[in-house]
C-alpha positions in Angstrom: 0.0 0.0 0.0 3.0 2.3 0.9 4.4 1.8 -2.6 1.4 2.4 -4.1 0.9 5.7 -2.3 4.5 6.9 -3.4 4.4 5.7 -6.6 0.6 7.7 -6.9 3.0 10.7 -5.5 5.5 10.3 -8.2 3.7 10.2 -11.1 1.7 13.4 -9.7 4.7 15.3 -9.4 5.9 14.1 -12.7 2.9 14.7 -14.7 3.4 18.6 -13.7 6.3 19.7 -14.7 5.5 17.7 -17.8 3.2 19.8 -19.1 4.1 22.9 -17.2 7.5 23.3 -19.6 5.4 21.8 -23.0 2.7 24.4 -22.0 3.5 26.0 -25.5 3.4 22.6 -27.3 -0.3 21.2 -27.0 0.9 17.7 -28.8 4.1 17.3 -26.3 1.0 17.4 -23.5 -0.7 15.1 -25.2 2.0 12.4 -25.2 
């Protein structure tokens, strides 16, 4: 359950900055 949680954490934080950078890109937020 503990990994779960982290790894929920994780892809939250990564799935920000993702598209927070490729604001200006609408594909690169697609992919």
């Amino acid at each position: 359950m503990v990994d779960h949680g982290l790894r929920r954490v994780n892809n939250f934080m990564i799935d920000r900055p993702v598209p927070a950078p490729h604001h200006r890109h609408p594909a690169a937020t697609q992919l």
